[in-house]
N, C-alpha and C positions, 0 to 999 in steps of 0.2 A: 500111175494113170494121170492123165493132164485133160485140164479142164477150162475153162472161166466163167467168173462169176458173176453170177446174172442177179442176184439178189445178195444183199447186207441188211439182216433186222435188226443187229446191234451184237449179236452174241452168237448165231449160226449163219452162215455162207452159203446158196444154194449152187452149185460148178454144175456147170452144163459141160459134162466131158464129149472128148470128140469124139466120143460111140453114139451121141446123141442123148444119152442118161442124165437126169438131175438128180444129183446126189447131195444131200445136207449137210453140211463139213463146218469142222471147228477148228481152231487153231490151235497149232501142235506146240508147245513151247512159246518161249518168246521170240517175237521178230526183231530184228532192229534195222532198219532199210537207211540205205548210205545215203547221207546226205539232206536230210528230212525227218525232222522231229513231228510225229506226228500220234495222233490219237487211236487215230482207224488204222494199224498195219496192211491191213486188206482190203479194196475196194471196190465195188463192181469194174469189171472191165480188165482185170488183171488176168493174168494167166498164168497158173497154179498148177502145182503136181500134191495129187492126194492118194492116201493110203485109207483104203476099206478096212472096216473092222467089223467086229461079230455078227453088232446091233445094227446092220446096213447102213449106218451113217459113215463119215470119212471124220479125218484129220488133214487138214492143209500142212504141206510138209514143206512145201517151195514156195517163194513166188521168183515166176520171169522176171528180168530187168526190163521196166517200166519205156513204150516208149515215148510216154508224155503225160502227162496229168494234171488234174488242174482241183485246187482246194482254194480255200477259204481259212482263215484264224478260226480255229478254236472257241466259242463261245464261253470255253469253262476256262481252257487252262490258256493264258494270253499267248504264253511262248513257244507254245505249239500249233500246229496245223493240222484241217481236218479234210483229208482226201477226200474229193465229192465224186471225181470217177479216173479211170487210168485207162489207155491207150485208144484214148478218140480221137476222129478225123473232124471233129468239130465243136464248138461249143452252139447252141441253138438259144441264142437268148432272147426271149420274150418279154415285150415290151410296151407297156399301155399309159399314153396321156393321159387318161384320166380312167377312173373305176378300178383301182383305184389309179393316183399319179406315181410314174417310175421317174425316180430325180435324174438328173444329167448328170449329177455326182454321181450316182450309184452304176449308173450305167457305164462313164469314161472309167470309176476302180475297176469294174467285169471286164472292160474291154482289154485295159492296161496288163491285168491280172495273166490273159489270157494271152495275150502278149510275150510276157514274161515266160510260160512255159508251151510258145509256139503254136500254141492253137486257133487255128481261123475260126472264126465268130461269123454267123447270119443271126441280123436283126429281125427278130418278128413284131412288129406292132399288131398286138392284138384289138378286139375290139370294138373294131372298125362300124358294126352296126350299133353302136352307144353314143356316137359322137356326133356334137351339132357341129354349126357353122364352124365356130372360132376354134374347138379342140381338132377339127381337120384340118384348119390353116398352119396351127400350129404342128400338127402332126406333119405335113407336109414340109414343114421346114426345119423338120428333126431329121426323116429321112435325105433330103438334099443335104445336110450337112454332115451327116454320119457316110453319104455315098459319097460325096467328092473328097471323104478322106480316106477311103479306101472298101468300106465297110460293105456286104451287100445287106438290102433290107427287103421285105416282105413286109405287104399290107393285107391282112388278116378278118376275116370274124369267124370266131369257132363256131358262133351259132346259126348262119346263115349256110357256110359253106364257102363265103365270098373268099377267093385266093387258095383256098385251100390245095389246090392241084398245082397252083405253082409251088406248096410247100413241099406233097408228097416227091415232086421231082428233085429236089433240093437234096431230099433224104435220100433218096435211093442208092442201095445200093454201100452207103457209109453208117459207121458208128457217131452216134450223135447224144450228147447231152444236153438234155431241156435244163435250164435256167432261167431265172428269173423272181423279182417280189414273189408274196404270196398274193393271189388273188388275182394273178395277169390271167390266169385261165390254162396253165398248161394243163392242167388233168383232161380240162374239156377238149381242149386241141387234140390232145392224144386217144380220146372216146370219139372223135370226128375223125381221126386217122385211120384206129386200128377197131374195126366194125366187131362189136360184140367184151369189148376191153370193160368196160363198167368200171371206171376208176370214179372213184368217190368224191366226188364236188360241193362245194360252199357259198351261199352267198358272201359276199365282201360286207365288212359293218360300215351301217348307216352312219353311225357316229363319229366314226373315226376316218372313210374310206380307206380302207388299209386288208389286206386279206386274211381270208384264216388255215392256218394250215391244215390240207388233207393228204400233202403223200406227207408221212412220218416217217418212211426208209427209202433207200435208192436201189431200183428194178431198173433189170433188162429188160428191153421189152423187144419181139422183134416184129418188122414189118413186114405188110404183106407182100408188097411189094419187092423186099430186097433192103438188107439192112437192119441195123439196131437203135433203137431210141434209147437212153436213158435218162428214167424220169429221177427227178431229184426233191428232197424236201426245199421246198420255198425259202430264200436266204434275203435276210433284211440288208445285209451290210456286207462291202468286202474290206478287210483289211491290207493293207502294204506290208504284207506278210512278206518277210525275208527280201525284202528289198531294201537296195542301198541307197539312199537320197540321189549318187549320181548316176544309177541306174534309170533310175525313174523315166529322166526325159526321152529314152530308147522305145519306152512301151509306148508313148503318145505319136503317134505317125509323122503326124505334120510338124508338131516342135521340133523331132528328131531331126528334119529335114533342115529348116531355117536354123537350128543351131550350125551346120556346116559352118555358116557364115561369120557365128560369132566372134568377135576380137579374140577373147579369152578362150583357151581349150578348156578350163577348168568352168565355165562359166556356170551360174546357178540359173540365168534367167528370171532374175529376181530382182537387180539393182542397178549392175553391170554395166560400165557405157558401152558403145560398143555391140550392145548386143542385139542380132537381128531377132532374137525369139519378141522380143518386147517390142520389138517394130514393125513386126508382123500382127501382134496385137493390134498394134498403134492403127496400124494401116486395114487391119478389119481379113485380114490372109490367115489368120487363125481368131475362133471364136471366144471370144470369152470365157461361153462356158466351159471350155475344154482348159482354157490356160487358168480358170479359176479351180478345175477338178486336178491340175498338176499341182500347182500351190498348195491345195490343200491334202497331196499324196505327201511333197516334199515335206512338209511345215510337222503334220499330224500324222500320226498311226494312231489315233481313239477310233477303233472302229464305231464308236455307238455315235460318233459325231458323225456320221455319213448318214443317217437315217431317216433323217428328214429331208424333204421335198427340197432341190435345190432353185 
């Protein structure tokens, strides 16, 4: 019987088989999937063949080969990776100046990340009714600079309504995974999407403006519209998981481009004479903070250094 999996609690599976049935399922054996050391063998979004047994629940006997996926390091074990979801037509990453602030580091690793295993990204800046003068100027010139590099974005407030309909159209119709800090608001977004969902929400602390986690596990959700959301627990930090220093400059769009130019084929964009990455800088053709979020992918894998506000 084949299925995919619409929820992951840590220990049970819930396959929505193509008869329509959600069936509870654990994993049968060990997995070991090519190419990918990771934590979670199974992840939402996968597509699995399971065996029923007595006690009406299943055993997961298969998984399909993956046609994309996108994870995160491991929080526990460094040299491993932790599948956040498997075969989506997007990443949906949300995004808030302030309430709390999502750093430009953290957002060029997601984007990089996502890069890396082929997945297009829409920015959502959430928010939108929190912000005074200054945090919309600046918001305003997050989104220009993430669009003229390729990026599409969305301006947001889950709690008005404001954009909302440009988002629902965004989604329809495709598999899509919400990401983002904790406390951008995706629960809310998705209680404003999908009418009657009651997903469990937090204020942000006062103290720290930082968010607090409410999804604990990753769900399918589907829409009504047409389409699947998957919601994800809130991630502080991405790591340059499995990535090779000269891979790097490929996931950053616009570096990629002005290296064509560079003297050196091997060139780091670091010292180099010769090199147009660095005079692209020079010359204001790429932003700082992007060429300071490459530096700090080449240079570092501490994921816990990426966690603060860049």
């Amino acid at each position: 019987m084949k299925g995919i999996v619409i929820r992951n609690t840590g220990s049970w599976y819930t396959v929505l088989t193509d008869d329509g049935e959600q069936v509870d399922s654990k994993i049968k054996g060990n997995f070991r999937l090519k190419g990918i050391r990771s934590t979670n063998p199974v992840a939402v979004g996968d597509r699995v063949e399971i065996i029923r047994n007595q006690e009406g629940t299943a055993f997961i006997k298969e998984i399909d080969e993956r046609r994309n996926y996108i994870v995160r390091k491991s929080p526990n074990l460094s040299k491993q990776s932790h599948v956040i979801a498997a075969n989506v037509d997007q990443a949906v990453l949300i995004v808030t100046v302030n309430y709390p602030v999502t750093s430009t580091t953290f957002i060029d690793r997601f984007l990089a990340s996502a890069e890396a295993y082929r997945i297009p990204v829409l920015m959502v800046f959430n928010k939108l009714d929190l912000l005074d003068e200054d945090d919309r100027h600046l918001q305003e010139m997050m989104v220009y600079l993430y669009e003229s590099i390729g990026y599409t974005c969305l301006q947001v407030s889950a709690t008005t309504g404001e954009g909302i309909a440009s988002l629902e159209e965004a989604l329809k119709g495709k598999i899509s995974v919400f990401s983002g800090n904790s406390g951008v608001g995706k629960s809310t977004l998705l209680n404003r999407l999908i009418p009657g969902l009651s997903l469990r929400t937090a204020e942000i602390s006062e103290a720290h403006q930082t968010g607090m986690h409410t999804t604990t596990f990753s769900e399918m959700i589907q829409m009504p519209g047409g389409g699947w959301v998957i919601d994800t627990p809130g991630v502080k930090g991405f790591g340059a998981y499995d990535m090779e220093p000269e891979e790097i400059c490929g996931y950053f769009k616009e570096i990629f481009q002005f290296s064509k130019d560079c003297r050196f084929r091997n060139c780091t964009h670091t010292h180099e004479p010769g090199c147009a990455v660095l005079k692209a800088v020079e010359d204001h053709y790429i932003a700082a903070s992007r060429y300071h979020s490459y530096v700090s992918m080449l240079s570092d894998k501490d994921e816990a250094k990426y966690r603060e506000a860049f």
